[in-house]
GULO-504662 format. One record per atom (N, C-alpha, C): residue number from 1; residue in three letters; atom name; x negated, y negated, z negated. Coordinates in steps of 0.02 Angstrom, whole numbers, plus 50000, padded with zeros to 5 digits. Each point is the difference from the previous one (the first is absolute). Example, Ala and Ser with C-alpha at 12.3 -4.5 7.8 and 13.67 -1.06 7.14 Angstrom:
BEGIN
1:Ala:N:49340:50284:49610
1:Ala:CA:50045:49941:50000
1:Ala:C:49955:49940:50000
2:Ser:N:50018:49947:50036
2:Ser:CA:49958:49941:49997
2:Ser:C:50039:49945:49963
% end
This chain:
BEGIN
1:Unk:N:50161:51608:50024
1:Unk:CA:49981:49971:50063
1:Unk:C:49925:49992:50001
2:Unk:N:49971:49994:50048
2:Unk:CA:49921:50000:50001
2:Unk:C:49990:49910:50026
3:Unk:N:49931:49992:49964
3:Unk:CA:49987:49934:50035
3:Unk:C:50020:49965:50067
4:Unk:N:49978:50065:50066
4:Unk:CA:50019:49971:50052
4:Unk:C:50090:49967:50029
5:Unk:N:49999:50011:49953
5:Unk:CA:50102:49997:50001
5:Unk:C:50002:49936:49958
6:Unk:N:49974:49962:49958
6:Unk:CA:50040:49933:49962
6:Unk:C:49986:49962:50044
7:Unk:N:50015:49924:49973
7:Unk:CA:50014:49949:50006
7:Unk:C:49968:49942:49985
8:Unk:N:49993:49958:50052
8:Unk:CA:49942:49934:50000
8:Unk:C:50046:49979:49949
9:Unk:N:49939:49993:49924
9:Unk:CA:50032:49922:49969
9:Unk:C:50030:50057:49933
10:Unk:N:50002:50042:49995
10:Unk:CA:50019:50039:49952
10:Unk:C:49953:50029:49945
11:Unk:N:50031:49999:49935
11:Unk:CA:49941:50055:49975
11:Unk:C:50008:50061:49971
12:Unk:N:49954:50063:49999
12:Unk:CA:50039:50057:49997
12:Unk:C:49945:50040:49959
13:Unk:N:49997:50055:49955
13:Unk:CA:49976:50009:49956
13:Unk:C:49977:50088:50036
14:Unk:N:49925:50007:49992
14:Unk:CA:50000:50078:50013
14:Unk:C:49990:50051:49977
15:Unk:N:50040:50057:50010
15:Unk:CA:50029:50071:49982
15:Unk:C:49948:50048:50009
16:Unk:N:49955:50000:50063
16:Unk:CA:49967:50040:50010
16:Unk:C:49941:49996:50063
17:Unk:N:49945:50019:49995
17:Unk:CA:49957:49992:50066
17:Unk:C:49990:50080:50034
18:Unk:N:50026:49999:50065
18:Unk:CA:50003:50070:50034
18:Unk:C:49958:49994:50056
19:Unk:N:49939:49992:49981
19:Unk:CA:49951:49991:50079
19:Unk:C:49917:50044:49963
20:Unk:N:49961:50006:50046
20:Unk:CA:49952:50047:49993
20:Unk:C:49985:49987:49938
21:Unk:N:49958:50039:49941
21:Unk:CA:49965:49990:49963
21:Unk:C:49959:49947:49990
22:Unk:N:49955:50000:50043
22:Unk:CA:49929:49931:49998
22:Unk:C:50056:49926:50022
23:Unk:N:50047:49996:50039
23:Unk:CA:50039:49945:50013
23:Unk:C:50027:49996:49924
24:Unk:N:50027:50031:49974
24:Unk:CA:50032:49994:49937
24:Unk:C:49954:49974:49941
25:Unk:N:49958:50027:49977
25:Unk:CA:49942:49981:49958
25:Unk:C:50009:49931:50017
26:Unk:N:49951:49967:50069
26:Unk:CA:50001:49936:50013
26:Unk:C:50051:49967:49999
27:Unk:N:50057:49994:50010
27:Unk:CA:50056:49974:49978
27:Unk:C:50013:50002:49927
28:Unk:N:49989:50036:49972
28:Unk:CA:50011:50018:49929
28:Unk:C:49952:49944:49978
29:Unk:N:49922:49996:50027
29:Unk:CA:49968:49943:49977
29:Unk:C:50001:49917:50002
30:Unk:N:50046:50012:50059
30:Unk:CA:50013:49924:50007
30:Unk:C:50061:49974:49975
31:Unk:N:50027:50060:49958
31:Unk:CA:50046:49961:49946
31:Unk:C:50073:50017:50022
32:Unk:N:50010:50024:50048
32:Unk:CA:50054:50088:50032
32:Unk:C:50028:50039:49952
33:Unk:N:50044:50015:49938
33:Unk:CA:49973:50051:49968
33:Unk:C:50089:49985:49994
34:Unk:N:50012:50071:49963
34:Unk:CA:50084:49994:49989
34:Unk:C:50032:49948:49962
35:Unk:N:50046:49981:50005
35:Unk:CA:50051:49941:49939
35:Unk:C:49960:49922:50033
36:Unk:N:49944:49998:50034
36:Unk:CA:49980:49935:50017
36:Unk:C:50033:49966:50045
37:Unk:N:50042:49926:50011
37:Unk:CA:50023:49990:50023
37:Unk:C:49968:49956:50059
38:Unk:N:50045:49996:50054
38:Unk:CA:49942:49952:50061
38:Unk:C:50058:49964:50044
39:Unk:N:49972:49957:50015
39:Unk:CA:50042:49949:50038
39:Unk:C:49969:50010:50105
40:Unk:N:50064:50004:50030
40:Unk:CA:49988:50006:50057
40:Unk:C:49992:49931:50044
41:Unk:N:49956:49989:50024
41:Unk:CA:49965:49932:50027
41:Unk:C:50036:49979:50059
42:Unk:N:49972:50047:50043
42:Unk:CA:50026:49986:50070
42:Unk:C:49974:50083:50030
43:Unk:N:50033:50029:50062
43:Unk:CA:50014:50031:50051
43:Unk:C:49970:49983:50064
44:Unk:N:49929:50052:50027
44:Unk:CA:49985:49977:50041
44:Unk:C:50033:50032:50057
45:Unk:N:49979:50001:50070
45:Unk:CA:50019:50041:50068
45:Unk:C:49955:50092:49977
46:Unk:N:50040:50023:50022
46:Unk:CA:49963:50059:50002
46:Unk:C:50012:50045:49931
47:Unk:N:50049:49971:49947
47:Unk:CA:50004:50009:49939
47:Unk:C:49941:49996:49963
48:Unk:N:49976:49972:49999
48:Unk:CA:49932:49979:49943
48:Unk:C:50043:49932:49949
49:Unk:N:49971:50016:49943
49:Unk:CA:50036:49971:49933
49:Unk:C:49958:49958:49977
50:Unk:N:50030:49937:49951
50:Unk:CA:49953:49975:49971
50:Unk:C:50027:50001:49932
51:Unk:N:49966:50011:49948
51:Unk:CA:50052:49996:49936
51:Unk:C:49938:49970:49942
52:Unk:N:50041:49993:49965
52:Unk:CA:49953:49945:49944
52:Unk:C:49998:50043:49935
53:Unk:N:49954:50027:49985
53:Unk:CA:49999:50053:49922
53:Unk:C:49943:49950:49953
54:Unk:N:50023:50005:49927
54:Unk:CA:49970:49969:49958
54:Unk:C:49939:49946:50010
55:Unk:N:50065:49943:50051
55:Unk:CA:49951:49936:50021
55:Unk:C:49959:50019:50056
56:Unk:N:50004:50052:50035
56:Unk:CA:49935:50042:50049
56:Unk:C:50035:49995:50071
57:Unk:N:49978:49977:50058
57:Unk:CA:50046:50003:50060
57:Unk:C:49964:50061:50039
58:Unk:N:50057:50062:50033
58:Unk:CA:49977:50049:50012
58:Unk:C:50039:50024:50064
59:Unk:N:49954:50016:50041
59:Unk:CA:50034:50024:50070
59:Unk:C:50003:50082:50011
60:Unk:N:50061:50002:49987
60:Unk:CA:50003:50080:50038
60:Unk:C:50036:50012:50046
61:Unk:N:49963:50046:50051
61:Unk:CA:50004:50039:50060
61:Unk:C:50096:50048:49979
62:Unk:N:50034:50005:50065
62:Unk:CA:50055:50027:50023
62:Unk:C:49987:50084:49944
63:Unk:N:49934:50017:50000
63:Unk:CA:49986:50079:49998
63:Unk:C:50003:50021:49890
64:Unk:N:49969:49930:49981
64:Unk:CA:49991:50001:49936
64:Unk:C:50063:49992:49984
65:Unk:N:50048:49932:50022
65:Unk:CA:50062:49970:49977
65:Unk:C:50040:50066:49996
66:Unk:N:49996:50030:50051
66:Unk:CA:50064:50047:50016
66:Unk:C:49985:50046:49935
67:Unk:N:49946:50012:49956
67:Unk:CA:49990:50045:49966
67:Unk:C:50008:49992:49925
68:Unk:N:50007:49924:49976
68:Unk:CA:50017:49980:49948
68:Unk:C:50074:49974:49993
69:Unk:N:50027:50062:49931
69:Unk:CA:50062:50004:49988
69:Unk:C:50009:49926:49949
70:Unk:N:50064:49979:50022
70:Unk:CA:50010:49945:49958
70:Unk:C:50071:49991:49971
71:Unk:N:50020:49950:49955
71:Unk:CA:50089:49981:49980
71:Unk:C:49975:49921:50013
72:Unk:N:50062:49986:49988
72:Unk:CA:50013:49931:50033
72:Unk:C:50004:49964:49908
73:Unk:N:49962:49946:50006
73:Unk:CA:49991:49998:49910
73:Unk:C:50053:49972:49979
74:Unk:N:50021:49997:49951
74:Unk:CA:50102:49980:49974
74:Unk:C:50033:50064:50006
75:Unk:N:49969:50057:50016
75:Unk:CA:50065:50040:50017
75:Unk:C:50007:50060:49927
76:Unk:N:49971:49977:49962
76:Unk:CA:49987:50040:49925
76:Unk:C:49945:50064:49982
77:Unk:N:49971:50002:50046
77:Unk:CA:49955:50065:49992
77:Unk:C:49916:49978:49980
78:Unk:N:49986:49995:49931
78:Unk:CA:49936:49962:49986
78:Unk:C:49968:50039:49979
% end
């Protein structure tokens, strides 16, 4: 499932980043990177996300979310 698909209040661990190159890097720098897990904050209008990565509060756009593959964390795949 990709980011834009979970759930306020959940936390879910990620598989993979599928968005441009230079978006990826920067995500990769702000602590984005595979097996890292992140907690989903809140859901804005318009699908814009808020999610919480290693203590860091981070807003992503409908276009990024939709592009980061994720599992739902508990479900055995580490």
């Amino acid at each position: 499932m990709t980011l834009f698909e979970t759930e306020k209040g959940k936390q879910y661990r990620i598989k993979g980043l599928y968005v441009d190159p230079g978006i990826t890097r920067r995500l990769q720098a702000l602590g984005l990177n595979d097996g890292t897990v992140i907690t989903v904050l809140n859901r804005k209008h318009q699908g814009a996300l808020i999610i919480q990565v290693r203590g860091t509060r981070l807003a992503l756009g409908k276009y990024i979310s939709s592009g980061i593959e994720v599992s739902e964390e508990g479900e055995g795949t580490r």
